[in-house]
C-alpha positions as CSV (number, residue, x, y, z in Angstrom):
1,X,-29.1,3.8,-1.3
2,X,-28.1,0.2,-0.4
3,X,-24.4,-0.7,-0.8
4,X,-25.9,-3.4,-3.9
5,X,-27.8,-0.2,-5.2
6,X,-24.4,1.8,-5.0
7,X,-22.5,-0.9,-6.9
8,X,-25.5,-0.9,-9.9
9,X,-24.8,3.1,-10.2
10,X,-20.8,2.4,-10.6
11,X,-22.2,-0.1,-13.2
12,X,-24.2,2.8,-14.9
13,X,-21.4,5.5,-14.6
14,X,-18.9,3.4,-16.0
15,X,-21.1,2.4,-19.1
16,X,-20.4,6.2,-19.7
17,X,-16.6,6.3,-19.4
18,X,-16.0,2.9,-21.4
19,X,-17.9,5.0,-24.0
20,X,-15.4,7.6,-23.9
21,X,-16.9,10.2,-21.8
22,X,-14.6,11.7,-18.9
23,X,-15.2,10.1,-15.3
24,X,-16.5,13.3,-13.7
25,X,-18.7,14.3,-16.6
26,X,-20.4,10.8,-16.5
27,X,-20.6,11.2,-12.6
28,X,-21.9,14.5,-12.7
29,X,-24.6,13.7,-15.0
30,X,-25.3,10.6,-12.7
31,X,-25.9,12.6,-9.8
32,X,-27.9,15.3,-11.8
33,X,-29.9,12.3,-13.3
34,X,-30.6,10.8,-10.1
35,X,-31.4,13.7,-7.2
36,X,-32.4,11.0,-4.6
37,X,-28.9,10.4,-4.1
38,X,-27.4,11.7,-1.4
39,X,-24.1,13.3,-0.8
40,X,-22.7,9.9,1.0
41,X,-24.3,8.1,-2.2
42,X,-22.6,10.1,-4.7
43,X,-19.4,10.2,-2.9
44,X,-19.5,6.3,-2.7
45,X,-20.5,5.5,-6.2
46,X,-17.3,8.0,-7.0
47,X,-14.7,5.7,-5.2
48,X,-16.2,2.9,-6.6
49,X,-16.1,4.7,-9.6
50,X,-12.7,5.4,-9.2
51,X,-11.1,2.0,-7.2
52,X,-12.2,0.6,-10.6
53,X,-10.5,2.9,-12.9
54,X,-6.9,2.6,-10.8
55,X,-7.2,-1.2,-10.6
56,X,-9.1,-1.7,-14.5
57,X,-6.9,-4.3,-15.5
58,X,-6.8,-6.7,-12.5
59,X,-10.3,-5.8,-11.8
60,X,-11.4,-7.1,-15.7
61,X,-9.5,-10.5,-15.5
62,X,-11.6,-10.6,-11.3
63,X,-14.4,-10.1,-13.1
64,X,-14.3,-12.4,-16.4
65,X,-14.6,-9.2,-18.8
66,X,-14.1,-5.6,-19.7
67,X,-17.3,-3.9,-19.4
68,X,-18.6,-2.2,-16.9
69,X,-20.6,-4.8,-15.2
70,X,-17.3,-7.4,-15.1
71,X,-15.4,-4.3,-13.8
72,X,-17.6,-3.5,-10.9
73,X,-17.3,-7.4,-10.3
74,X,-14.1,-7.8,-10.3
75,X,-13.8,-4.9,-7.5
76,X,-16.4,-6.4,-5.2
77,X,-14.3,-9.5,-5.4
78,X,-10.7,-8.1,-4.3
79,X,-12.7,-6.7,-1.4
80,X,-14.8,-10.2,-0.6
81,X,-17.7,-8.2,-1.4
82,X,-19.2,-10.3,-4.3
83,X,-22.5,-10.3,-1.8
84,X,-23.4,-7.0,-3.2
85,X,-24.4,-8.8,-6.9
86,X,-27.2,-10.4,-5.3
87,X,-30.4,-9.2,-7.5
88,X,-32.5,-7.5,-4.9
89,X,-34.1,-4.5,-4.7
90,X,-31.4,-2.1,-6.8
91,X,-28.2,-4.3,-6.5
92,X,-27.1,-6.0,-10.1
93,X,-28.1,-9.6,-10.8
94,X,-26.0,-12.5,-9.0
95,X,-23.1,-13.6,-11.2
96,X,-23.6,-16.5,-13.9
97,X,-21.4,-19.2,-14.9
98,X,-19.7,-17.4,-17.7
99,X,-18.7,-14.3,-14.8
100,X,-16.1,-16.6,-12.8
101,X,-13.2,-14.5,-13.6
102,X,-9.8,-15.5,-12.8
103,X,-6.4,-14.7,-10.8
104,X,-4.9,-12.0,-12.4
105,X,-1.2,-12.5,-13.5
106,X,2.1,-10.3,-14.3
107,X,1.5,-6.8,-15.0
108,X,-2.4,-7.0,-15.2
109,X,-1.9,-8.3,-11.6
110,X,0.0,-4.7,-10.6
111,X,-2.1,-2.6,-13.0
112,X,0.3,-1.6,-15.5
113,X,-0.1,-1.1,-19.3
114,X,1.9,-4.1,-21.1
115,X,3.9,-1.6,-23.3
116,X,5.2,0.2,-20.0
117,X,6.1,-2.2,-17.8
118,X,9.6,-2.6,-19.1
119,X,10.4,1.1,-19.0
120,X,8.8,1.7,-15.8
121,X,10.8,-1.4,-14.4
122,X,14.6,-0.1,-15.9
123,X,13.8,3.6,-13.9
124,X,12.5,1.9,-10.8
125,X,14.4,-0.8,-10.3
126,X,13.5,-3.0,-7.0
127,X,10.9,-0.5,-6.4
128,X,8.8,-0.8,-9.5
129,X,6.4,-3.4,-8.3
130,X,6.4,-2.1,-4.7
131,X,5.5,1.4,-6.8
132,X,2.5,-0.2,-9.2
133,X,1.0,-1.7,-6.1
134,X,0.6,2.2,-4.4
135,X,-1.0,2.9,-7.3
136,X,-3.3,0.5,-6.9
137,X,-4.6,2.7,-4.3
138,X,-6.4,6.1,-4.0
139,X,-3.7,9.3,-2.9
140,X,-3.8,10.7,0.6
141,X,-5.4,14.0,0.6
142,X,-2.5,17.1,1.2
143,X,-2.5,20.4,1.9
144,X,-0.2,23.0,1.6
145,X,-0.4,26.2,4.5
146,X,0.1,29.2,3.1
147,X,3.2,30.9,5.6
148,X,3.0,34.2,4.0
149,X,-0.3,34.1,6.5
150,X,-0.1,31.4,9.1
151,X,2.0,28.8,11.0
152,X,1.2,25.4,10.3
153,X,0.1,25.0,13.6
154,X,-2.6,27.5,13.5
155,X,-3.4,26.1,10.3
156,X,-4.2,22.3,12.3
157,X,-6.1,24.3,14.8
158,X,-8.3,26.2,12.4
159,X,-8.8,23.5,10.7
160,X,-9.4,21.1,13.9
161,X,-12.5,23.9,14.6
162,X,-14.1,23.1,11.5
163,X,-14.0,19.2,11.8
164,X,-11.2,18.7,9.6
165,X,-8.0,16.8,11.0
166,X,-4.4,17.4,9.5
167,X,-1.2,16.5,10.6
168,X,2.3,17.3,9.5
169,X,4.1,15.3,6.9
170,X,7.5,14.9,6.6
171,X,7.7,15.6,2.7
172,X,7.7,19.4,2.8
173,X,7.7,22.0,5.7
174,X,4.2,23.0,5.0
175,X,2.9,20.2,4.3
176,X,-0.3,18.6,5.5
177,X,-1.8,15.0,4.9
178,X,-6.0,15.2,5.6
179,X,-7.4,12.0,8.0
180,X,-10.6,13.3,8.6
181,X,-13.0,15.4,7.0
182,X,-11.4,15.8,3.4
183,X,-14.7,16.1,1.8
184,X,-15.5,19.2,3.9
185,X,-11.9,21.2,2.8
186,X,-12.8,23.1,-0.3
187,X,-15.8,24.9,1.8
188,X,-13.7,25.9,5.2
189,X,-13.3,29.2,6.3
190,X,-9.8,27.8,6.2
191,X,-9.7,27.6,2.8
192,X,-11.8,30.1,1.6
193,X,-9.5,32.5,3.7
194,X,-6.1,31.4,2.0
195,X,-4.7,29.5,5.1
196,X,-4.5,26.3,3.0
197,X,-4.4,25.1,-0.4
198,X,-4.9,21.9,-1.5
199,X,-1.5,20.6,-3.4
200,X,0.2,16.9,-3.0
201,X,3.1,17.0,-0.5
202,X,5.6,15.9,-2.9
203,X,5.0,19.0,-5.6
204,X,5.3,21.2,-2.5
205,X,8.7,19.2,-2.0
206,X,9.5,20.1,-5.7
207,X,9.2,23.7,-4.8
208,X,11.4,23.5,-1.9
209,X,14.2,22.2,-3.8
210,X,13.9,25.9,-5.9
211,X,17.1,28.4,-4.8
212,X,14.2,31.4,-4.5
213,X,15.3,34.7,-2.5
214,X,13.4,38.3,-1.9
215,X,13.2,40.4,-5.1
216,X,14.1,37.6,-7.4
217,X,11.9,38.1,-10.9
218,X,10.8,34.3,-11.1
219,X,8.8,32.5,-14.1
220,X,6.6,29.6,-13.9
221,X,6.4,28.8,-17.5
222,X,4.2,25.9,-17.3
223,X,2.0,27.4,-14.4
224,X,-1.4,25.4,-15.4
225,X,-4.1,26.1,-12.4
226,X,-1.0,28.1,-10.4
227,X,-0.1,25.3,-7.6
228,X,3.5,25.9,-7.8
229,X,3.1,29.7,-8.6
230,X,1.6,30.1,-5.0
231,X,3.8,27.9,-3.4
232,X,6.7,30.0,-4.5
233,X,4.4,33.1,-3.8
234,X,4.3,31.8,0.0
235,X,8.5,31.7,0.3
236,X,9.9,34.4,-0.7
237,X,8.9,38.4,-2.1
238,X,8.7,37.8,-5.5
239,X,8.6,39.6,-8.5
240,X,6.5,36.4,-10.2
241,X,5.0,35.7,-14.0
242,X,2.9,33.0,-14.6
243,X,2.8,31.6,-18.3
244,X,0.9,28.3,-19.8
245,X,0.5,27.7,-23.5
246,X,-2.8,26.9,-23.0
247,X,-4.0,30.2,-20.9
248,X,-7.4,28.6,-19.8
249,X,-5.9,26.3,-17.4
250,X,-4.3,29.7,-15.7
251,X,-8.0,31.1,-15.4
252,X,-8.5,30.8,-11.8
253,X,-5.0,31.8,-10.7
254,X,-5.8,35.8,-10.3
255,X,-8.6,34.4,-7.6
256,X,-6.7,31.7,-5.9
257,X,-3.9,34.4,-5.7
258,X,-6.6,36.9,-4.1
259,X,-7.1,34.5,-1.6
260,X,-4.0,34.0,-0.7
261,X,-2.6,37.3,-1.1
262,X,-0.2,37.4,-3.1
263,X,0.4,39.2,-6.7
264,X,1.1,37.3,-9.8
265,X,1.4,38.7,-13.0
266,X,0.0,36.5,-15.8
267,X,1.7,36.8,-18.9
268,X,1.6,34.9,-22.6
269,X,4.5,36.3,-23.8
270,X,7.1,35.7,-21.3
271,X,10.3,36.7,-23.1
272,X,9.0,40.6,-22.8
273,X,9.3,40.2,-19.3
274,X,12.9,38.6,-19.3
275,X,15.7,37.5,-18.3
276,X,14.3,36.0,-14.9
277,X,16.3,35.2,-12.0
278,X,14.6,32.0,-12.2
279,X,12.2,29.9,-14.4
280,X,10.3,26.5,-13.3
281,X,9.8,24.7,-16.0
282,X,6.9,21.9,-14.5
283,X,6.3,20.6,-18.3
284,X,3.7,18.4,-19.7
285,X,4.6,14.9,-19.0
286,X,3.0,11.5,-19.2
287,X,1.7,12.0,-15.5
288,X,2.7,8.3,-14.1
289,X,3.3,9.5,-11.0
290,X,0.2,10.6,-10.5
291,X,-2.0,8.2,-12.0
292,X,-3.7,7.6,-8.7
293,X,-5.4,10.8,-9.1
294,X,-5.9,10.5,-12.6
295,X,-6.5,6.7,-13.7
296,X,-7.9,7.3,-16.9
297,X,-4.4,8.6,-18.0
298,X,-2.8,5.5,-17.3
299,X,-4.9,3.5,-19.9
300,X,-4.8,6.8,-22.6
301,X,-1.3,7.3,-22.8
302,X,0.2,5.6,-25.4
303,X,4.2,5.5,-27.4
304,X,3.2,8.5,-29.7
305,X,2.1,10.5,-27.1
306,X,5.3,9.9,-24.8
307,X,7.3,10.6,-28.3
308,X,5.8,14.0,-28.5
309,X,6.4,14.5,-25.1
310,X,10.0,14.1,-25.1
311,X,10.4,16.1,-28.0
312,X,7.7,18.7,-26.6
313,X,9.7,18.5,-22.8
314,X,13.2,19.6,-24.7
315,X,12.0,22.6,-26.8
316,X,10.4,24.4,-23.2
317,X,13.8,23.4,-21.6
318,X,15.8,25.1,-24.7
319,X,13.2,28.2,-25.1
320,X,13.4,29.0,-21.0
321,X,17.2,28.8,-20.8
322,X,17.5,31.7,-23.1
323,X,15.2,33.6,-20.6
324,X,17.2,33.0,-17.9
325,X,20.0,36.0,-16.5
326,X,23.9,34.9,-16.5
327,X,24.4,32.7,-12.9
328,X,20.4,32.3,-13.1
329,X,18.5,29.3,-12.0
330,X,16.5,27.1,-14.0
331,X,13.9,24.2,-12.7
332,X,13.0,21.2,-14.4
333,X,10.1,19.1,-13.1
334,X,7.8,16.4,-14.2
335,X,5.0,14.3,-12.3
336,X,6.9,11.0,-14.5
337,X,8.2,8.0,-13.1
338,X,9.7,7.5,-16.2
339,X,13.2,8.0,-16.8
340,X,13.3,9.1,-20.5
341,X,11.5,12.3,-19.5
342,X,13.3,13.0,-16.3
343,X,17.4,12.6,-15.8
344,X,17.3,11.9,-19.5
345,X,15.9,14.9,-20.2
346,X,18.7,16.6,-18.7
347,X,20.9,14.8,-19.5
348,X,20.2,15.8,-23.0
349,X,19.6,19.6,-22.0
350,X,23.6,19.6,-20.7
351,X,24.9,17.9,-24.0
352,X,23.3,20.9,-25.7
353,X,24.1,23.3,-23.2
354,X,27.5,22.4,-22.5
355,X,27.7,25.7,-20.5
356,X,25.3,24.9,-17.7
357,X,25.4,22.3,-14.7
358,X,23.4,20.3,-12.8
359,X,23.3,21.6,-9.3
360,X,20.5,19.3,-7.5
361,X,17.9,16.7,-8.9
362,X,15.5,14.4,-6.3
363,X,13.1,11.8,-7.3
364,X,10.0,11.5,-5.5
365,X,7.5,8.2,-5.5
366,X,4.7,7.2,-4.4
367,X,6.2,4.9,-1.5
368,X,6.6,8.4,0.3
369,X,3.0,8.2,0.3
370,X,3.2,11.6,-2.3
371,X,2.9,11.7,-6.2
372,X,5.7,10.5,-8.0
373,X,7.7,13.5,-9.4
374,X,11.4,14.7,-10.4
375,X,12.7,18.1,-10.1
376,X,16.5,19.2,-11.0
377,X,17.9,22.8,-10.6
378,X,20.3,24.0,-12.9
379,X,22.6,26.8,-13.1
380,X,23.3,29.0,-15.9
381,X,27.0,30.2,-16.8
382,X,27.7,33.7,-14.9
């Protein structure tokens, strides 16, 4: 496929997800609709795909329009590729008078919803601008060796043998940032044989900051696909549960723990199995700090649903602290740049817990080149 041909299947894909279907269904039936395509073709139209997603508002007003023409437009433009809209062969029809776009201005100009801005701007501060701006751009890819079976070094050499290049990042110890060969990780030998998992640097860093020791009986009550269940797995001997409310998302933890051999017990009703020595509580949260993996959510999310949220983020807080043993440990975490669900949060958990205290909390954002996440330990009364 040309580069103009590329551009019209963005066009064609995005038609789909302005209709409401999910990016990676309407890519996925692209490339089952069109089997010419190869893999550097589909892999293309997917960053155009989503470069346009992360960058939809500035990207409309570039491009003189929200559909999905304007929006591929508007792209080509911030790159000084409007070239590619020149009619021939496969490439979209050249631009008319009505297409001329404009500069995009205030918060369209940083890609953030109206309605957040403020908020987003009162819990970053100077660095809210700087912040909107990363996201703006896609996430480096990270990995996360697995120490129960290999030292990060052997992990950059095995991976080196398979054409994959990693380095060490200074976010967590066992953390690795991908520059070459990303697309090729989820089929390595390296993979496949539980050397590495793929998980952001900061989220590994969120994990670190957990007070986790041999023969501690350890919760993640909010496990989802098991990231954080594995990365505690990989410090210590563990006696570790996995719950989710919805169980679905756990369903590929038992074979991503066979990989990397470790146990986990899966459990839905994790108060039979209490007290724990320690519970993670990584709750559902409006995802801001990651919305360069997931763009869609940015334009989604809306007041009611952060309302929920908050009121959702409180009762897991309440119903895990009575889980936890006298002098236990209990971890609060969110992927939020927002400050309403993070030292908010717990500041609200200690006025109703009068009993417990804070004992370490970190922000992470994206100017550390990782998602953006909180994480705060606290400590039950002995």
């Amino acid at each position: 496929m040309t580069p103009g041909a590329r551009a019209a299947a963005a066009i064609a894909v995005l038609e789909q997800v302005l209709a409401g279907r999910p990016a990676e269904v309407a890519l996925t039936n692209w490339g089952r609709a069109n089997r010419y395509a190869g893999s550097g073709d589909r892999a293309a139209v997917r960053d155009i795909v989503f470069d346009v997603l992360r960058c939809r508002r500035s990207c409309a007003a570039l491009g003189g329009g929200q559909g999905a023409r304007a929006l591929v437009l508007g792209w080509a433009r911030a790159r000084g590729q409007e070239e590619l809209f020149d009619g021939q062969g496969h490439a979209p029809a050249p631009p008319s008078a009505a297409e001329a776009g404009r500069v995009p201005e205030g918060a369209e100009a940083i890609d953030c919803p109206d309605w957040l801005a403020p908020s987003l701007r009162a819990s970053l501060g100077d660095t809210f601008e700087p912040v909107m701006n990363s996201m703006q751009r896609r996430a480096p890819v990270f990995l996360r060796v697995n120490a129960a079976r290999v030292t990060r070094e052997a992990a950059v050499a095995a991976l080196a043998a398979e054409g994959i290049v990693a380095r060490p990042h200074p976010l967590a110890r066992m953390a690795l940032e991908v520059v070459e060969g990303a697309r090729k990780v989820q089929s390595s030998v390296a993979y496949a044989g539980g050397l590495v998992e793929l998980q952001d640097a900061a989220s590994q860093a969120v994990v670190e900051m957990l007070p986790l020791s041999d023969g501690m009986a350890v919760l993640d009550h909010c496990a989802g696909g098991g990231g954080k269940t594995l990365a505690m797995a990989a410090r210590a001997r563990l006696q570790l549960f996995a719950h989710d409310a919805e169980v679905r998302r756990m369903a590929d933890l038992p074979a991503r723990a066979a990989r990397a051999g470790v146990r986990v017990k899966i459990t839905e009703n994790p108060e039979n199995t209490a007290p724990y020595d320690l519970i993670l509580t990584d709750v559902p949260c409006s995802g801001s700090g990651s919305w360069r993996r997931d763009p869609e959510g940015k334009w989604a999310f809306t007041a009611e649903r952060l309302a929920t949220l908050l009121s959702i983020q409180a009762g897991i807080m309440d119903r895990a602290a009575a889980m936890v043993r006298a002098g236990g440990a209990l971890g609060y975490a969110t992927c939020s740049l927002l400050e309403a669900e993070n030292a908010a949060q717990v500041a609200g958990f200690l006025t109703r817990h009068p009993d417990w205290r804070l004992e370490a909390e970190r922000r992470f954002t994206p100017l550390e080149e990782g998602d953006g996440f909180y994480a705060a330990v606290l400590r039950a009364p002995a």
